[in-house]
C-alpha positions, -999 to 999 in steps of 0.1 A, spaced: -366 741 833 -396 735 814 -389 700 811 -392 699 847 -425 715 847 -441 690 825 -455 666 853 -475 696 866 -489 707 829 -493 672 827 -516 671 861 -532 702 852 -540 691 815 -550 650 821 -576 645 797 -550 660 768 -514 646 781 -533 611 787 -525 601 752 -491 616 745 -458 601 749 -440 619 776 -407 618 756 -423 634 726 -438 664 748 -399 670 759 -390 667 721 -408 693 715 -398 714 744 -362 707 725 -373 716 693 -386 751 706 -354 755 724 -333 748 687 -359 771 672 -351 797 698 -311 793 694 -307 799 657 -329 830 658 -305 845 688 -278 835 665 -289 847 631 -293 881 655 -258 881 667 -243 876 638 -263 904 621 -286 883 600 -324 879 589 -338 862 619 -369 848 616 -386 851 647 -400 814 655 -432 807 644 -460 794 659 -473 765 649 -506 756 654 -528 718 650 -529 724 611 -491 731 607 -480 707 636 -477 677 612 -449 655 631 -441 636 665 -409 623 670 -399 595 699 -366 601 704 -355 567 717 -375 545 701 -364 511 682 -396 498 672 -396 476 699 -401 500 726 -401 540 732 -439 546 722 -438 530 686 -438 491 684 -436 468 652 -456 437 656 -453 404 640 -477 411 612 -459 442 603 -487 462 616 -476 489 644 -487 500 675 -483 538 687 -484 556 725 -519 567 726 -539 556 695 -561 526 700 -557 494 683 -533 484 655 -521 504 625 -519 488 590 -483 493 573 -471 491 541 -433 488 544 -412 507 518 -382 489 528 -364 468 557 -350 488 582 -309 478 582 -292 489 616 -303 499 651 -324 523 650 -328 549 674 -357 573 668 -390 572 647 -405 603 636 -446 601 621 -447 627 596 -482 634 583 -483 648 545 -519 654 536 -545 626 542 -514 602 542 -488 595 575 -455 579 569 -430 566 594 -396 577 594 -367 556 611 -330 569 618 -306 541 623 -275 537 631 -244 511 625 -262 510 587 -239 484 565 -224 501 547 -229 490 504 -199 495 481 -199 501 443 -179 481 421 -148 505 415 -144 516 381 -113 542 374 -133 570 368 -138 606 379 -162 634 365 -169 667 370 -204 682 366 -214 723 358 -253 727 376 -274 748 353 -309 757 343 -310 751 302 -298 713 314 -298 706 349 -264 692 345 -233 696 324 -203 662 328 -165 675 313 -167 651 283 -202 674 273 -229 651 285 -260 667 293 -288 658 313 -326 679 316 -346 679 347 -382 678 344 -395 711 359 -416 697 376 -430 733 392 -431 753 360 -453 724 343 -477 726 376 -477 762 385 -507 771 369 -529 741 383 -517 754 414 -525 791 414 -561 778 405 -562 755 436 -548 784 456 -572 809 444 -602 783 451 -587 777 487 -589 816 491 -630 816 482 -632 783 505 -649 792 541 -619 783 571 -628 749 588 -655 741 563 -651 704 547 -650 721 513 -619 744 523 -607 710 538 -612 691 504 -591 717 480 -568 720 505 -560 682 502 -559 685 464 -535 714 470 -514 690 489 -517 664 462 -503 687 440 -472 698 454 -466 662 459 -463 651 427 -439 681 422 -420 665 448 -418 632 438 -411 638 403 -381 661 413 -371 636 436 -369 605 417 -353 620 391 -318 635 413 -319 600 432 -315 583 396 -295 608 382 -269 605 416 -271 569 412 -261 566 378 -231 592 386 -218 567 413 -224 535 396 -200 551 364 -175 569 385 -152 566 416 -148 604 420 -176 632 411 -166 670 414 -192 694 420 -192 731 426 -203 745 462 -231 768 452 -244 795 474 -285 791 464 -293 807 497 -272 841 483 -285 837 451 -323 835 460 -315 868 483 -298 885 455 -320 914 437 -294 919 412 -293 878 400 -310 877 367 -321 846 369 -356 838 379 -360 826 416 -385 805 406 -365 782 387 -338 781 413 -360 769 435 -378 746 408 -340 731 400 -328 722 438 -291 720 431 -289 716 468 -314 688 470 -293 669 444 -261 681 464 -271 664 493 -281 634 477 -246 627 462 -232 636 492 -248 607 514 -253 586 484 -211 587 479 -204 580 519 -225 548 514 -214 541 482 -172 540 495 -170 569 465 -156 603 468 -172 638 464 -153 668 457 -172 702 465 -151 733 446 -156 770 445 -178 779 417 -162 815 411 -154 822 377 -154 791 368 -179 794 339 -153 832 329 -123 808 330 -110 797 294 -104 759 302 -71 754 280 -58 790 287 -68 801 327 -74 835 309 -108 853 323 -131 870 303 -164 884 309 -199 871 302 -234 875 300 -262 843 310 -270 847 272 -236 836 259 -240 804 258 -207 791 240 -169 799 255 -152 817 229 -112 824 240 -94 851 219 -61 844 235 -57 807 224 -89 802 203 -101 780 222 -145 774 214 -167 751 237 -202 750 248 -202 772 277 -210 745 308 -183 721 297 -161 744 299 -171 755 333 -173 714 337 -137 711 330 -125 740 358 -140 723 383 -126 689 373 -92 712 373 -102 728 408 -110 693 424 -79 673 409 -58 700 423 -80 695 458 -71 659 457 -39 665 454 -30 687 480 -47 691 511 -38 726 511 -59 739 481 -74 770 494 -96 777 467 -116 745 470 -132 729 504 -133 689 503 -169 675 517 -203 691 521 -208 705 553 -232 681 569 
């Protein structure tokens, strides 16, 4: 209905709706209604809700064209790799990251401080295989190292967030003291956005390599299916939110999952549960604090560090999962 009403907003507002691509007001219009639908949801099924919030100019930082293919649909590519957009005069200088591969079908601007980047979804992507080489692993997510393989390997994130957090309490306390709309408030806030950037990146570049190496070296990867969203809501989880959010299992989750489908590799998602209690050569449970940090089994002596041995349940958990289809205790692919 209010897509319907557009043409008279549109006649009412002409000056404004002059320079905006009618498909991206109705994109919008579609992204209110999502916004809309989830809380209603999240109501009915007695959950938080989170009313939708309203975004205004400063936190409106992306237009999408829904059926664009950089040839037409308000964004167009042009021989010298410069692009055109709906409503903006003249040509845009472009640095490519990378050639598009497929059709693609929609093109989203996304602006991240004083820099815009264009974002392409494609379809009918080639797909690029990985030499096969005979090999599966199983990996135990953690804090002390970000990830534990079932022969003991570790490997350490950088923390990005804890090395930057005081840098950015100072730039949010001197965006506090900064007048609103004053060039000065504008200037910090920029360096604010810097900041959290380079935790970004640094976190980023470091799961992408770290879920490419795990594909290259092995055909199958296990992984447990963590609840972070329970965890962060927990008030009785002793470990710091902080670092949760500073470690984004989930991020890295992701990653392997869409890095795997490309790659022709499989990923194995398994139920954490008590798989860090679990004696590995045993099954026998025993209880345990974050502090103990080696596996210690009084019924068949086994000793281990504590994440392989969590590493080596869920290579149990996911062998059985391949298997039989039936395993209940363990659910196949990553809910996309």
């Amino acid at each position: 209905m209010q897509a319907a009403e557009l043409a008279e907003v549109k006649a009412a507002f002409p000056e404004e709706a002059e320079h905006i691509y009618s498909q991206t007001l109705q994109a919008v219009l579609k992204q209110l209604d999502s916004a809309y639908q989830g809380f209603f949801r999240r109501v009915k099924n007695g959950e938080d809700p989170g009313f939708p919030r309203f975004k205004n100019a400063e936190r409106f930082r992306s237009i999408l064209f829904p059926q664009c293919n950089l040839k037409s649909g308000g964004v167009k590519r042009l021989d010298n790799d410069k692009i055109r957009i709906y409503g903006i005069p003249g040509e845009v200088k472009t640095v490519w990251h990378r050639e598009l591969q497929g059709d693609c079908k929609t093109v989203r601007i996304v602006k991240q401080g004083e820099k815009c980047f264009l974002i392409a979804s494609c379809d009918n992507v080639p797909v690029k295989l990985l030499p096969k080489t005979g090999k599966t692993t199983a990996i135990d997510l953690g804090l002390n190292s970000f990830i534990t393989d079932n022969q003991g390997e570790k490997f350490y994130a950088p923390k990005p967030y804890k090395t930057a957090k005081e840098k950015l309490a100072y730039l949010n306390r001197k965006l506090a003291n900064k007048k609103r709309g004053s060039n000065n408030r504008k200037r910090v806030k920029n360096q604010l956005v810097k900041a959290y950037e380079k935790i970004t990146n640094i976190r980023e570049d470091f799961q992408h390599k770290l879920a490419n190496k795990l594909l290259t070296e092995n055909d199958t990867i296990v992984i447990e299916n963590l609840n972070v969203k329970k965890m962060m809501e927990s008030e009785s989880f002793a470990v710091s939110k902080a670092n949760i959010m500073d470690a984004s299992w989930s991020s890295f989750a992701a990653k392997l999952a869409y890095k795997a489908e490309r790659a022709g590799k499989l990923l194995i998602e398994v139920n954490p549960a008590n798989t860090s209690k679990t004696c590995s050569g045993c099954g026998k449970i025993k209880e345990m604090t974050l502090a103990d940090r080696v596996y210690h089994c009084e019924a068949c002596g086994l000793e281990l560090d504590r994440d392989r041995n969590a590493a080596l349940n869920i290579l149990r958990l996911g062998m059985s999962l391949a298997a039989s289809k039936d395993a209940s205790e363990a659910s196949a692919f990553r809910p996309r």
